[in-house]
N, CA, C and O of each residue as an XYZ file, in Angstrom:
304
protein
N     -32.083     88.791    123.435
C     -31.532     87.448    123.549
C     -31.575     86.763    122.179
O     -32.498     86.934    121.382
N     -30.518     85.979    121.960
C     -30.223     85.573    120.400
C     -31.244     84.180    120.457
O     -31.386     83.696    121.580
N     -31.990     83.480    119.270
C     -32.570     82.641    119.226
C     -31.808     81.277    119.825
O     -30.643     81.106    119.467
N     -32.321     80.460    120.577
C     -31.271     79.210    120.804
C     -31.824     77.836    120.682
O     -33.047     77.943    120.592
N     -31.589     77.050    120.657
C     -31.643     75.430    120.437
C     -31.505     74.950    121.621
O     -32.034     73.858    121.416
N     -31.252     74.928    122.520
C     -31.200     73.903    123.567
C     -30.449     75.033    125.214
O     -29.451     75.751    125.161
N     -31.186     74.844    126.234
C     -30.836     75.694    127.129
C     -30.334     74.836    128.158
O     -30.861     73.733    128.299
N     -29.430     75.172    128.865
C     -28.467     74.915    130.340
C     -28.821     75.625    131.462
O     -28.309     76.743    131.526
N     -29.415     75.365    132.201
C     -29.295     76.296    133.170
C     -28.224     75.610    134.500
O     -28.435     74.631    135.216
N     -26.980     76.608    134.470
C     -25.863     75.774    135.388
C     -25.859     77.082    136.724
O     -25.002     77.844    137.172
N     -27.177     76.838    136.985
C     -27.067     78.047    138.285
C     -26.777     77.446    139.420
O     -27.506     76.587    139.916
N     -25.458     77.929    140.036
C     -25.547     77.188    141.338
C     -24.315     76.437    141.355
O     -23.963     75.854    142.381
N     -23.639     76.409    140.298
C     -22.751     75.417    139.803
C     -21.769     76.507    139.651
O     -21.953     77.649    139.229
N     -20.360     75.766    140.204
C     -19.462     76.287    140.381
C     -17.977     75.638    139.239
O     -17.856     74.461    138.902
N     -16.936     76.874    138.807
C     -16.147     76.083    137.651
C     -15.308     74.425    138.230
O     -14.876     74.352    139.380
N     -15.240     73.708    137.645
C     -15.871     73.826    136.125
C     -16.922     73.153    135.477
O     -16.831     72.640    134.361
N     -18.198     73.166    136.393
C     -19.142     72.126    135.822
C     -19.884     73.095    134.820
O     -19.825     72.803    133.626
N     -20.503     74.101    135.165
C     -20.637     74.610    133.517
C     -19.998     74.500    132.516
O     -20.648     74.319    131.487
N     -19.127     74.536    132.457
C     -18.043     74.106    131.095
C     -18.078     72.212    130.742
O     -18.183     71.637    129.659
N     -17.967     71.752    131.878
C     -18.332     70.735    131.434
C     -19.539     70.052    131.334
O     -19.757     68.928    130.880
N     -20.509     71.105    131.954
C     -22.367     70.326    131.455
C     -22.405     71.181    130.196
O     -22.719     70.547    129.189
N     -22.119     72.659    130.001
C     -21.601     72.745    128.087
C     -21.618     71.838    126.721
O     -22.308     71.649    125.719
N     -20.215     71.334    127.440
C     -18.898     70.516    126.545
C     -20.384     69.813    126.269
O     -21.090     70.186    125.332
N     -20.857     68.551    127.366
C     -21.872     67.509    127.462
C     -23.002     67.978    126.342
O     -23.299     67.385    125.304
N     -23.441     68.983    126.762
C     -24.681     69.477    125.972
C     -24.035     69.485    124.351
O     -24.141     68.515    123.600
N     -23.655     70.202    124.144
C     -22.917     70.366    122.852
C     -22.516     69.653    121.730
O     -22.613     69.719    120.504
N     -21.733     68.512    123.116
C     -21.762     66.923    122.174
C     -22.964     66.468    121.166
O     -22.999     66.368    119.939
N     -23.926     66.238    122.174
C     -24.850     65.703    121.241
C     -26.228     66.842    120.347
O     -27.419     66.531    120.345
N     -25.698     68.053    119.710
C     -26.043     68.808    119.325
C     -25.767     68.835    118.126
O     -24.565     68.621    117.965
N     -26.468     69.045    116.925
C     -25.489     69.208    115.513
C     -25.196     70.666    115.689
O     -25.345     71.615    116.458
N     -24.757     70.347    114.682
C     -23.879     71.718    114.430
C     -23.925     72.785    113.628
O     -24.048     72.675    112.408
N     -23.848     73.697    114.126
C     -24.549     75.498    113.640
C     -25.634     75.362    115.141
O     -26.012     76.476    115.504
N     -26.010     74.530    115.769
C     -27.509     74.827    116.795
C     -26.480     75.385    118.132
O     -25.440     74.965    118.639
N     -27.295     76.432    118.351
C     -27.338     77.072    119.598
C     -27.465     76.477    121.201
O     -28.407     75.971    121.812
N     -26.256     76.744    121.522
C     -27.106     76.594    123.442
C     -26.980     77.763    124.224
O     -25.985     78.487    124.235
N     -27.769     77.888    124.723
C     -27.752     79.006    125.823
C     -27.604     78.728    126.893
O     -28.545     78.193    127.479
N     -26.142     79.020    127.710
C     -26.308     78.400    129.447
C     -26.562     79.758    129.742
O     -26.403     80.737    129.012
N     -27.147     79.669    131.388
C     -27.330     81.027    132.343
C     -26.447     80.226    133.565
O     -26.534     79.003    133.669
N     -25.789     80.844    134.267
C     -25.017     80.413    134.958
C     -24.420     81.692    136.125
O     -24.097     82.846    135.846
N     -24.417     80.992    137.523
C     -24.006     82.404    138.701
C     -22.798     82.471    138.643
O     -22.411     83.634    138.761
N     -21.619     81.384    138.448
C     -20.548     81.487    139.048
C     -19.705     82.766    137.781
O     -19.710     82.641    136.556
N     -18.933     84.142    138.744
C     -18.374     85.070    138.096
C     -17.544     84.387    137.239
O     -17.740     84.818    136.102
N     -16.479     83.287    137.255
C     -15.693     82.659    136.823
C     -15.846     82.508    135.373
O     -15.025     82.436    134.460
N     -17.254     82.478    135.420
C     -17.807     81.766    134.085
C     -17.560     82.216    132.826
O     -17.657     81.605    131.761
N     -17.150     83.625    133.094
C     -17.023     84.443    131.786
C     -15.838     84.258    130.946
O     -15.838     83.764    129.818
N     -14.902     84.667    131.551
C     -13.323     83.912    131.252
C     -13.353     82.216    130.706
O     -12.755     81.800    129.714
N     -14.137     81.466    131.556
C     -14.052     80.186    131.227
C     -14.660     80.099    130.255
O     -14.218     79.119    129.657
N     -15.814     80.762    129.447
C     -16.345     80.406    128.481
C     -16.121     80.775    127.230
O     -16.655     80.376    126.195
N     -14.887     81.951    127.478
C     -14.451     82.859    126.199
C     -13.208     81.763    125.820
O     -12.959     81.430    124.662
N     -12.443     81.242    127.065
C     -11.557     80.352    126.655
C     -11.816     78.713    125.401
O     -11.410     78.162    124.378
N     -13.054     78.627    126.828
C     -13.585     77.199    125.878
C     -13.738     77.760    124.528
O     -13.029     77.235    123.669
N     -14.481     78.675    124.176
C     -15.044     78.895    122.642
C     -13.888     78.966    121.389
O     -13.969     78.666    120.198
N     -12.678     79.552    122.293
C     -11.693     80.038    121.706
C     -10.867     78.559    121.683
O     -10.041     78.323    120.801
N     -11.153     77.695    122.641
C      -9.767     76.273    122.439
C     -10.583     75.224    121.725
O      -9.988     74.147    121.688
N     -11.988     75.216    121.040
C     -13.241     74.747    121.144
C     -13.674     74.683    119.444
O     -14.188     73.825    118.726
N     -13.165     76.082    119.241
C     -13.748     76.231    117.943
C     -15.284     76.507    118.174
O     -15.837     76.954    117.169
N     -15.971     76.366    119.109
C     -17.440     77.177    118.720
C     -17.534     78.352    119.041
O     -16.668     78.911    119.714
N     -18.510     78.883    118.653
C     -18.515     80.304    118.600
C     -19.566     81.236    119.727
O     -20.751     80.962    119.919
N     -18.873     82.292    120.343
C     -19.200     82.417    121.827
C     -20.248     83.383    121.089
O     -19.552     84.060    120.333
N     -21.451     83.730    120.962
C     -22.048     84.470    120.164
C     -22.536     85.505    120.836
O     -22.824     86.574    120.296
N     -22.669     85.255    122.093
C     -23.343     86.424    123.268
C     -22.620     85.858    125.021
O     -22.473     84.718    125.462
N     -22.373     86.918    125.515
C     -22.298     86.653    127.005
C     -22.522     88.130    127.737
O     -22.006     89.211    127.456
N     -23.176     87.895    128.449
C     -23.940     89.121    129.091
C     -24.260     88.736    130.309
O     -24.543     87.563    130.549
N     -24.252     89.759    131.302
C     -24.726     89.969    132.250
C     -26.059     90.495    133.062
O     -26.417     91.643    132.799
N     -26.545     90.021    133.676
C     -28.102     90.076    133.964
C     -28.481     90.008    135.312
O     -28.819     88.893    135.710
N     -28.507     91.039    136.191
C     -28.232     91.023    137.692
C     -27.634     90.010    138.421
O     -26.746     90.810    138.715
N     -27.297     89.021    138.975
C     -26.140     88.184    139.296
C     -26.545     87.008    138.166
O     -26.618     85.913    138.724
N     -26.725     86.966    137.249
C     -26.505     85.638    136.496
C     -26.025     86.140    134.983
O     -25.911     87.270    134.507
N     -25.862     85.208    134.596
C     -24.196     85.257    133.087
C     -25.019     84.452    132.271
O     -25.526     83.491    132.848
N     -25.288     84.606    131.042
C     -25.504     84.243    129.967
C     -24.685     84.510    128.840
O     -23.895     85.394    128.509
N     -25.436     82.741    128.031
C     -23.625     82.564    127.475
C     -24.864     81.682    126.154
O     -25.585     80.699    126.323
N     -24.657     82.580    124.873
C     -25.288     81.362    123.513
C     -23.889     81.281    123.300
O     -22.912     81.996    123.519
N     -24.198     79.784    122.625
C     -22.667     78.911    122.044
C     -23.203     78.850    120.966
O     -24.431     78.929    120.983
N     -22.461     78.679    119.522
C     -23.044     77.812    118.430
C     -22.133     77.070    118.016
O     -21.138     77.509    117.438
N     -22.382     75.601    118.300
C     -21.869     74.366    117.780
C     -21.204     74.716    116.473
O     -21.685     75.221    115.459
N     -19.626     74.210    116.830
C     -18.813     74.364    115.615
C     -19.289     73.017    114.546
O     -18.764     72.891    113.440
């Protein structure tokens, strides 16, 4: 697991509130710092490669871990 700055845990949460408790987190984060969400919904993966990609931050890890998805971001 990559070092991180600030963790999400959006388990349970269905799209698109991970993306948008993310976005939230992120906001008030400087920038280069890490978040790490873990998150159940399958959806999540697609949604988070998109955000990073329409987002400008950088999707640095997403992996899978018996039903839960982990996702480090680093603040553009």
């Amino acid at each position: 697991m990559t070092d991180f700055d600030e963790l999400l845990d959006a388990s349970g949460l269905n799209c698109p509130l991970p993306i948008l408790r993310a976005k939230k987190a992120l906001a008030s984060m400087a920038s280069g710092k890490v978040l790490h969400v873990i998150a159940t919904d399958p959806g999540s993966v697609k949604d988070f490669e998109s955000f990073a990609r329409q987002t400008g931050h950088e999707l640095m890890e997403s992996k899978e871990e018996g039903n839960k998805f982990q996702f480090s971001i680093k603040k553009a």
